[in-house]
N, CA, C and O atoms as a printed pandas DataFrame, in Angstrom:
     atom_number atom_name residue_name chain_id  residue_number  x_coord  y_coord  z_coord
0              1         N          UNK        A               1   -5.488   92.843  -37.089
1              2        CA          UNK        A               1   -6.604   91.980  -36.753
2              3         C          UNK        A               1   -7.413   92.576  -35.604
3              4         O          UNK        A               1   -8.632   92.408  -35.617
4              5         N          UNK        A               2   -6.932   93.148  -34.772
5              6        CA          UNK        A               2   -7.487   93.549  -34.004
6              7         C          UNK        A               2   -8.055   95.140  -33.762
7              8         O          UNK        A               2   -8.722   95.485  -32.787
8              9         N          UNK        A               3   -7.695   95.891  -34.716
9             10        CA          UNK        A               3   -8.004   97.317  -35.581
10            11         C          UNK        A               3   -9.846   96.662  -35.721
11            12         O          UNK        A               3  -10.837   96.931  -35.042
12            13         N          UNK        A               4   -9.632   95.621  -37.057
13            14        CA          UNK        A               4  -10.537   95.109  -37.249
14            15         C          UNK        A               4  -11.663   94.762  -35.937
15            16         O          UNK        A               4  -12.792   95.251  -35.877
16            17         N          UNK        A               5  -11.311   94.191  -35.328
17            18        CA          UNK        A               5  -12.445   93.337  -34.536
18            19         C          UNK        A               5  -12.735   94.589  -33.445
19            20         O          UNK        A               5  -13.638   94.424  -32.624
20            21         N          UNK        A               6  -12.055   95.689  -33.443
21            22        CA          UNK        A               6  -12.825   96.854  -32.506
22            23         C          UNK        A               6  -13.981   97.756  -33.683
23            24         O          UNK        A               6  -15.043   98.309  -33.399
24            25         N          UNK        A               7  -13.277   97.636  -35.082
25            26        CA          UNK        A               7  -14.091   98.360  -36.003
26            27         C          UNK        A               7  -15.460   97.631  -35.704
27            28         O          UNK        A               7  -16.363   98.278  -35.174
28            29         N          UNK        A               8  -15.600   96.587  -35.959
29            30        CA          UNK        A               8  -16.690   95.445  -36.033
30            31         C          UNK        A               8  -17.725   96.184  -34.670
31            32         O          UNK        A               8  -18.803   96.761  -34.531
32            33         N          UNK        A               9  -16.760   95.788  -33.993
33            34        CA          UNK        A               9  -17.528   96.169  -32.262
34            35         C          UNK        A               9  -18.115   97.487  -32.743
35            36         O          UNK        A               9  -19.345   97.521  -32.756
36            37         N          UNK        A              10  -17.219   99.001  -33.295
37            38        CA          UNK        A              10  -18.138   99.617  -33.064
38            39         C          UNK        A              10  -19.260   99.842  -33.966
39            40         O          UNK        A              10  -20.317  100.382  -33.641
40            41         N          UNK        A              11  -19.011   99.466  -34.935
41            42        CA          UNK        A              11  -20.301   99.347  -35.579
42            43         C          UNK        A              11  -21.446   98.826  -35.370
43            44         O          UNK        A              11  -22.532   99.372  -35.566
44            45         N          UNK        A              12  -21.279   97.906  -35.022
45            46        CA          UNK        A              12  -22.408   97.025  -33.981
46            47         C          UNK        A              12  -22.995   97.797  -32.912
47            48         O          UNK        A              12  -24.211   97.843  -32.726
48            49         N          UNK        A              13  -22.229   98.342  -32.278
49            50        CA          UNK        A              13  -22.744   99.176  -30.750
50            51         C          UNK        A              13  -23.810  100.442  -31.822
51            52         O          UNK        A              13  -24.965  100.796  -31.585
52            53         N          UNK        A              14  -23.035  100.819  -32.824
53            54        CA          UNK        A              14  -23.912  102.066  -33.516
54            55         C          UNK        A              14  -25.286  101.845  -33.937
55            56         O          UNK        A              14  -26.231  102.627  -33.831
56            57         N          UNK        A              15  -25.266  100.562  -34.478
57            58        CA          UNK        A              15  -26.416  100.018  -34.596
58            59         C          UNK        A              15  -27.413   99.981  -33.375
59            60         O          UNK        A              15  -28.546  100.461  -33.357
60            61         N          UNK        A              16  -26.965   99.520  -32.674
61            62        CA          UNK        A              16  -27.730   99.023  -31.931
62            63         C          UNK        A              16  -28.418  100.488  -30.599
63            64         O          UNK        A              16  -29.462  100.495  -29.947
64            65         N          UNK        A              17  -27.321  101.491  -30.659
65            66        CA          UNK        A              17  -28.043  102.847  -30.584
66            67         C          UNK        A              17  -28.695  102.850  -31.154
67            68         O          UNK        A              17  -29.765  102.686  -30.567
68            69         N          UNK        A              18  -28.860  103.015  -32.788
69            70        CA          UNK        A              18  -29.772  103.209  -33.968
70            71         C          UNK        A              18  -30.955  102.654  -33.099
71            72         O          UNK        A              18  -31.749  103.261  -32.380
72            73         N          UNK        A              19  -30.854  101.555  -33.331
73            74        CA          UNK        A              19  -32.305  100.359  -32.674
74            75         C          UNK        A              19  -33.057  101.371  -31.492
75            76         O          UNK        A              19  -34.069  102.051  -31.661
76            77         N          UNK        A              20  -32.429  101.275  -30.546
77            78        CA          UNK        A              20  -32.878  102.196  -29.502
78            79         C          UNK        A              20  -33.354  103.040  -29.685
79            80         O          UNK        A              20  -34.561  103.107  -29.453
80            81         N          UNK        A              21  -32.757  103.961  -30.121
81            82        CA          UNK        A              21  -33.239  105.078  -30.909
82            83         C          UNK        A              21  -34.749  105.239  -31.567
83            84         O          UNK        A              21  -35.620  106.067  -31.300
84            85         N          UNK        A              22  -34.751  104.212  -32.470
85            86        CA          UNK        A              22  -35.621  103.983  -33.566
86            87         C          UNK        A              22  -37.410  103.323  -32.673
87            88         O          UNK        A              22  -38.621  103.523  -32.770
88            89         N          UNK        A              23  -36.612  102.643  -32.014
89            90        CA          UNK        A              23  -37.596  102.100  -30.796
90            91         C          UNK        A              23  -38.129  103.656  -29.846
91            92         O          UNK        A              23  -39.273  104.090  -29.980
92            93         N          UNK        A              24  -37.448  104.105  -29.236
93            94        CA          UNK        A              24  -37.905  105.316  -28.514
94            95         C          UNK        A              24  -38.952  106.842  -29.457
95            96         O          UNK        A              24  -39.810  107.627  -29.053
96            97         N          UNK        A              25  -38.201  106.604  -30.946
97            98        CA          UNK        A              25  -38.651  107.915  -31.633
98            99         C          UNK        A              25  -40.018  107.382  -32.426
99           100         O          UNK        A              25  -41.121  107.927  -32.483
100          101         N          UNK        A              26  -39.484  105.895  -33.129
101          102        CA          UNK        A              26  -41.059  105.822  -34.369
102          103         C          UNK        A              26  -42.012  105.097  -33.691
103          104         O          UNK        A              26  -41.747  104.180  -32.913
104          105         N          UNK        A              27  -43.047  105.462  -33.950
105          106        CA          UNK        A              27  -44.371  105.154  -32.869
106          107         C          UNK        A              27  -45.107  104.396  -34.205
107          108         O          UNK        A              27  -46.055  103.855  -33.638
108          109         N          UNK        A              28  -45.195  104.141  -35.231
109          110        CA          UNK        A              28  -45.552  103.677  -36.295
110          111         C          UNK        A              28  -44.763  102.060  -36.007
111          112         O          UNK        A              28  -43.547  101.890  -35.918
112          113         N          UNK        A              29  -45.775  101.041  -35.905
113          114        CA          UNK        A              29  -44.859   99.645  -35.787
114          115         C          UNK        A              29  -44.519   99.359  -37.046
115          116         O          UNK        A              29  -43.458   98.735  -37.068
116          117         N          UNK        A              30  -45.167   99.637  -38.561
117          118        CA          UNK        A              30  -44.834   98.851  -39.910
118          119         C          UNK        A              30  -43.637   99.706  -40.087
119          120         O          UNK        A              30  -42.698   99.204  -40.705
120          121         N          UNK        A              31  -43.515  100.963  -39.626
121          122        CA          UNK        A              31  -42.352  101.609  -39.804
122          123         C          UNK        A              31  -41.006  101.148  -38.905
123          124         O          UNK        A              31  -39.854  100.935  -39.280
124          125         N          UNK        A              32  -41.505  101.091  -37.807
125          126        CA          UNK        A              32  -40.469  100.523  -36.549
126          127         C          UNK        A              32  -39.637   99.158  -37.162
127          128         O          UNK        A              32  -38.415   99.036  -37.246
128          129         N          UNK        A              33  -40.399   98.440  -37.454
129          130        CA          UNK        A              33  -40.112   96.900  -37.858
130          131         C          UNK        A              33  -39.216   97.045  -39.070
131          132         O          UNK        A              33  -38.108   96.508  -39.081
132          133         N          UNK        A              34  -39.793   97.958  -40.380
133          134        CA          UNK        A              34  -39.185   98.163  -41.274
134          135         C          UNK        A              34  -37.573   98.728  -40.940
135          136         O          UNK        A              34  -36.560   98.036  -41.046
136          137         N          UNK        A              35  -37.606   99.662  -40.661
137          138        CA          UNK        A              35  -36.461  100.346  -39.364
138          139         C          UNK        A              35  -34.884   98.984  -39.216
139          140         O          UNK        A              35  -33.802   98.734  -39.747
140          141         N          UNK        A              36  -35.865   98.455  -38.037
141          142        CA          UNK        A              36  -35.048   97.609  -37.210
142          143         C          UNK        A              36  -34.643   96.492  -38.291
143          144         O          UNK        A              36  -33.497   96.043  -38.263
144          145         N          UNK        A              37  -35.657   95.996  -39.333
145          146        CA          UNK        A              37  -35.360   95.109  -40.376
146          147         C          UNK        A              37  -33.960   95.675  -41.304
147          148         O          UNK        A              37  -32.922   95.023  -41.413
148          149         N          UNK        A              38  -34.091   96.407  -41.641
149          150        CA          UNK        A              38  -32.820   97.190  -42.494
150          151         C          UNK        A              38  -31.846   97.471  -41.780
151          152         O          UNK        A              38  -30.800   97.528  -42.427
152          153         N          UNK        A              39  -31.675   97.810  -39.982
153          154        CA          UNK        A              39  -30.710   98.150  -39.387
154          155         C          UNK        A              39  -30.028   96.546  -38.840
155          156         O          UNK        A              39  -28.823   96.482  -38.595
156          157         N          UNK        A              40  -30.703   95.615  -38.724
157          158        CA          UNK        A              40  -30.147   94.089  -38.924
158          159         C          UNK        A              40  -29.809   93.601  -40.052
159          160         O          UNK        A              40  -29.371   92.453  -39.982
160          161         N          UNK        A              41  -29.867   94.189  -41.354
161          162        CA          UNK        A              41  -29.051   93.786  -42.747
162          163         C          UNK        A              41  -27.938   94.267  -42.610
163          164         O          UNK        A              41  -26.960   93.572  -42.886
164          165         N          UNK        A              42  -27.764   95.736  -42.093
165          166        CA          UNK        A              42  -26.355   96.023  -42.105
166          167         C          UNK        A              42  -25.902   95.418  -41.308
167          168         O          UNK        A              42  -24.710   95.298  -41.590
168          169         N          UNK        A              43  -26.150   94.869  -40.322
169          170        CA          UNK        A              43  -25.161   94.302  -39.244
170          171         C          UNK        A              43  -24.901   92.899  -39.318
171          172         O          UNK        A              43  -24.073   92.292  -38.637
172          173         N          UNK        A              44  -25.775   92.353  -40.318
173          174        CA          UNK        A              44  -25.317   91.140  -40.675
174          175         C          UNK        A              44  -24.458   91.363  -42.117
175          176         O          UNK        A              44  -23.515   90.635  -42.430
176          177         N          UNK        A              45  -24.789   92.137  -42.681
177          178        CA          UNK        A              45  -23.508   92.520  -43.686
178          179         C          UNK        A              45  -21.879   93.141  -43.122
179          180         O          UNK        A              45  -20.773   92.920  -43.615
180          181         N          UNK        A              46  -22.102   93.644  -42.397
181          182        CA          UNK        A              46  -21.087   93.862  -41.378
182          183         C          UNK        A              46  -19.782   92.805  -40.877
183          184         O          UNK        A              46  -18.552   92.784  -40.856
184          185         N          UNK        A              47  -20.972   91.952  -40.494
185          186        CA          UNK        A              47  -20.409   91.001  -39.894
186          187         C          UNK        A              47  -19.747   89.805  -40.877
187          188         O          UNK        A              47  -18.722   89.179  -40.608
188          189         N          UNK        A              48  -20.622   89.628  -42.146
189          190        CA          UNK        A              48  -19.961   89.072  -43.328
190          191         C          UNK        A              48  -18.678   89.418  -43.471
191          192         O          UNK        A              48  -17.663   88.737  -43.332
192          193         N          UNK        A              49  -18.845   90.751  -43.816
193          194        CA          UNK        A              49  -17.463   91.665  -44.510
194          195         C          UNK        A              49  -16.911   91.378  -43.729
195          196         O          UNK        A              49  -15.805   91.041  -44.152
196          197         N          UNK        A              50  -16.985   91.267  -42.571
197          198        CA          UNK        A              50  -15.467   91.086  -41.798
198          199         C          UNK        A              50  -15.083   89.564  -41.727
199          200         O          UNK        A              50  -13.952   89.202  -41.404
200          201         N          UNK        A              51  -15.980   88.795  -42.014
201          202        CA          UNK        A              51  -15.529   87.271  -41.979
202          203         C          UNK        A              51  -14.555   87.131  -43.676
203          204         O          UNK        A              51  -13.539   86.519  -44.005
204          205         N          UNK        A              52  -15.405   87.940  -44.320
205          206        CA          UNK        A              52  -14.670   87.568  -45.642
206          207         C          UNK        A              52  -13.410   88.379  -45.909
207          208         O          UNK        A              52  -12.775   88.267  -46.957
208          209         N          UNK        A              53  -13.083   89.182  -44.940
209          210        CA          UNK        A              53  -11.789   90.257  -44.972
210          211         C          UNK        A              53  -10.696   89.200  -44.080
211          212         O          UNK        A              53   -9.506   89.095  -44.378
212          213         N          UNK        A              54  -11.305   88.509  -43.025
213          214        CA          UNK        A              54  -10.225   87.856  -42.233
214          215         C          UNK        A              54  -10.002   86.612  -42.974
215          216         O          UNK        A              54   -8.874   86.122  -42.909
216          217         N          UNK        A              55  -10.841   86.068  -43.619
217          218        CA          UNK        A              55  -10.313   84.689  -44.656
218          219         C          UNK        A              55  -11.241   84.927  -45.706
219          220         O          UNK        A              55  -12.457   84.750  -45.776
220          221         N          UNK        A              56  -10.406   85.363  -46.501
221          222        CA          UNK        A              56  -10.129   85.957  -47.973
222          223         C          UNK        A              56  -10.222   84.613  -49.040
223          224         O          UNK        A              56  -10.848   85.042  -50.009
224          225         N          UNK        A              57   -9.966   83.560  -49.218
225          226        CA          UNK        A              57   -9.531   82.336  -49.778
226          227         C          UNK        A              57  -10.948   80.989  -49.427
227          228         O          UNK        A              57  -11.247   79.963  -50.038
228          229         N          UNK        A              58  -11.646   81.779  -47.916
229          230        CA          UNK        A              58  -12.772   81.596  -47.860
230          231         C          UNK        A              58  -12.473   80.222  -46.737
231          232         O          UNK        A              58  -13.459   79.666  -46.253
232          233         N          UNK        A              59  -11.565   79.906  -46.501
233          234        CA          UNK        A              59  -10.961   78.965  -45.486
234          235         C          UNK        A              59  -10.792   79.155  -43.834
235          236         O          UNK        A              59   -9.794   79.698  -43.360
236          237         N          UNK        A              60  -11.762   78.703  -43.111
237          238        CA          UNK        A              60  -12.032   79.035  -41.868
238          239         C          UNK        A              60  -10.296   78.662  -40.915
239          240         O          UNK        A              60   -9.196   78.365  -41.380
240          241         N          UNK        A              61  -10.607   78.794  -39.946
241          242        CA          UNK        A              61   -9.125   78.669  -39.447
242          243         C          UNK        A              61   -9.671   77.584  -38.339
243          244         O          UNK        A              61   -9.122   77.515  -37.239
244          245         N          UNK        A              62  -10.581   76.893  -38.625
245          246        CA          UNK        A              62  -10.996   75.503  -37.579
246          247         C          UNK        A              62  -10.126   74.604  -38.430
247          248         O          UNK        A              62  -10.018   73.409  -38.154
């Protein structure tokens, strides 16, 4: 479980270099936006996958 929730972390942190990144290099805003739009799908897919990996059966633990 906790393998997991550092994987999560770093993926997130990668992203969010990405962002930075993407912010500092593309000077084009429809591009920038586009960018940052697709680099927030993965990280909300990310963040799915790992909700649906820790309860599988789909049953929260509240």
């Amino acid at each position: 479980m906790i393998k997991g929730t550092n994987r999560l972390r770093l993926a997130l942190a990668a992203y969010a270099v990405l962002a930075v990144l993407t912010w500092k290099t593309i000077t084009d805003e429809k591009l920038r936006l586009a960018t940052w739009l697709i680099l927030g799908l993965f990280a909300l897919k990310s963040i799915l996958r790992r909700k649906d990996m820790m309860h599988p059966d789909g049953e929260d633990s509240d």
